[in-house]
C-alpha positions in Angstrom: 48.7 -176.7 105.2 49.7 -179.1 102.7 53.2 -178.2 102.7 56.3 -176.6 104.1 58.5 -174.7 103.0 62.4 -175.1 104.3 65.8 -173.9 104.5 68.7 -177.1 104.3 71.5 -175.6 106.0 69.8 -171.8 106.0 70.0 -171.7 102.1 68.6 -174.4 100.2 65.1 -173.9 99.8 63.4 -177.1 100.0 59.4 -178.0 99.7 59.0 -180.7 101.9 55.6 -182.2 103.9 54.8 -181.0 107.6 56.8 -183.0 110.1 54.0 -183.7 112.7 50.1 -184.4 112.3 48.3 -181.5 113.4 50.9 -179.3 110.7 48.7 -180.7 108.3 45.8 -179.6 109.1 43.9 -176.3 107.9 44.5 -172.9 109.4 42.6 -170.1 110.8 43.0 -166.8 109.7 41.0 -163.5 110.2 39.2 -161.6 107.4 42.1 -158.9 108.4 44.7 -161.5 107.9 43.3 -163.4 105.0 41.9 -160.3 102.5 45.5 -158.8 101.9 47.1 -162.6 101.6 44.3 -163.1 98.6 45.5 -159.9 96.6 48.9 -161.3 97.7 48.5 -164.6 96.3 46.5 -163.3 92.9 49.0 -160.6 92.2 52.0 -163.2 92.6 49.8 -165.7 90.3 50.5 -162.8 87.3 53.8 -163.4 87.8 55.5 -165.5 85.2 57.5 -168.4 86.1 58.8 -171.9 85.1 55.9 -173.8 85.6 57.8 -177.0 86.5 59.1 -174.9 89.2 57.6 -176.0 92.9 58.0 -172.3 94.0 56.0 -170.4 91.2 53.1 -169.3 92.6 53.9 -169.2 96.2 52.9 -165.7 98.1 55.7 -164.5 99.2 58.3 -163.8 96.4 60.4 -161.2 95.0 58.9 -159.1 92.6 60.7 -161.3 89.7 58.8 -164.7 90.8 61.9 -166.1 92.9 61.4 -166.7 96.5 63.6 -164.9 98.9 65.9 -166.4 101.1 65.3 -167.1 104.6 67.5 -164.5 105.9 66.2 -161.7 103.7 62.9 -162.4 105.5 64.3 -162.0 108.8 66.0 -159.2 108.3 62.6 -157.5 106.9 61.3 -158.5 110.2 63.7 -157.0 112.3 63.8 -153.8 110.3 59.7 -153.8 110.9 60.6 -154.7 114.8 63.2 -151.8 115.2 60.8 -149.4 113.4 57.8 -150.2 116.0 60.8 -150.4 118.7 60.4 -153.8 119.5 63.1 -156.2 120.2 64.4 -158.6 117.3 62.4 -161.7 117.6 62.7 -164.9 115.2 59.5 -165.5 113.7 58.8 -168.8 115.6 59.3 -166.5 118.6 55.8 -165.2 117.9 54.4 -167.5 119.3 54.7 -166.9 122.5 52.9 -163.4 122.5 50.0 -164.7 120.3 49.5 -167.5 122.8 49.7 -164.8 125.3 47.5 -162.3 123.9 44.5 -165.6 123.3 44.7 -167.1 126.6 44.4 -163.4 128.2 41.7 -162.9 126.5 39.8 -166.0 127.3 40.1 -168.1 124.6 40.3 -171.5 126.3 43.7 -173.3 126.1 42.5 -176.2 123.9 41.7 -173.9 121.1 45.5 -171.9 121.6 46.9 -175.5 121.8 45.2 -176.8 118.5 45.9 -173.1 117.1 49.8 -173.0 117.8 49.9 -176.5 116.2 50.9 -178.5 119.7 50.8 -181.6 119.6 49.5 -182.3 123.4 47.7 -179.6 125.2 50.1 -180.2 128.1 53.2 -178.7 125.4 50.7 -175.7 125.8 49.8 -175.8 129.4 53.9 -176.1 130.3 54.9 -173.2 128.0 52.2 -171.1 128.7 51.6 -172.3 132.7 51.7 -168.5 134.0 48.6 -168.0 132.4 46.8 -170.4 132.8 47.6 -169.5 136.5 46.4 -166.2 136.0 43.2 -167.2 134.5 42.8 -169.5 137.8 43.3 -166.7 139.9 40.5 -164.3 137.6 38.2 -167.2 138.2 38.5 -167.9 141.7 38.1 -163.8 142.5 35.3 -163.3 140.1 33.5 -166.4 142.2 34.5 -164.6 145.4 33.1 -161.1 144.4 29.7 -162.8 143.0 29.1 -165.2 146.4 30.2 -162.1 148.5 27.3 -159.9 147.1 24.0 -161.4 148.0 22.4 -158.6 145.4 24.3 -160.3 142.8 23.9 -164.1 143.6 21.6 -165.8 141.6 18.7 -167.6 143.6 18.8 -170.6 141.3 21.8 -171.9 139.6 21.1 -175.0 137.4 24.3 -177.1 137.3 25.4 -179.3 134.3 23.1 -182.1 135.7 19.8 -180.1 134.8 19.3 -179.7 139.0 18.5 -176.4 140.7 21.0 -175.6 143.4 19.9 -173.4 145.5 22.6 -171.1 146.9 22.6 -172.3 151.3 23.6 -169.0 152.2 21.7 -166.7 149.6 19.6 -164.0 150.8 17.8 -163.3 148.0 14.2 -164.8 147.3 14.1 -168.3 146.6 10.6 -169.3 144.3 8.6 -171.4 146.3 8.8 -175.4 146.0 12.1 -175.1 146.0 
């Protein structure tokens, strides 16, 4: 992202650079995401407009070229939240359940910190704490419920070092040497 773009006073729109570091950097997006932004973006490019004008070209515009306020995007948002019967969010308030919905799934909280733009993973880690909390607790019972099982205990486990540990307790067949 090479730029931002602003509200002064939630009216003047203003083009303006990212305010920290990692806003500048490039983005992520799914082939979901992405495909209908490209027919976005070459549709809006038909669009005549002043060409000295910083906002021709941008994706999200009225149908006449000019960009729509900030508020008129909100309120599309809330409309689309009341119709799916979800409460009225702002968009930075998005956030949250997109961090939410990564770290469930596993995606380790370096990549949802570098993702959401933080500029420390602890930002992440403080705002998102509960999770990471959950995760702990998904870890330490999924070690519980492999150690308790014998059948499921490997008899080797090679640790980052390159050694074999063998497992003290484990009563499954250990290769010989060993």
């Amino acid at each position: 992202m090479r730029y931002t773009l602003s509200a002064v006073d939630n009216h003047r729109l203003v083009i303006t650079a990212p305010r920290t570091r990692p806003s500048r950097g490039w983005i992520a997006l799914s082939p979901r995401v992405a495909a209908p932004l490209r027919r976005r973006a070459r549709s809006a490019l038909r669009i005549r407009g002043d060409p000295d004008d910083p906002f021709t070209g941008l994706v999200f515009c009225r149908p006449d070229g000019r960009l729509p306020g900030p508020h008129l995007m909100l309120d599309r948002l809330h409309r689309l939240s009341e119709g799916a019967g979800a409460p009225w969010v702002t968009v930075h308030d998005l956030r949250h359940p997109a961090a939410t919905l990564t770290i469930s799934a596993g995606v380790p909280p370096t990549v949802v910190s570098k993702t959401l733009r933080h500029s420390t993973l602890s930002t992440t880690a403080n705002l998102h704490s509960h999770l990471t909390q959950q995760a702990a607790h998904q870890a330490v019972d999924t070690m519980d419920q492999v150690s308790a099982a014998p059948s499921r205990r490997p008899a080797v486990l090679t640790g980052p070092c390159g050694c074999d540990h063998r497992a003290a307790t484990s009563t499954a067949s250990a290769e010989p040497g060993g």
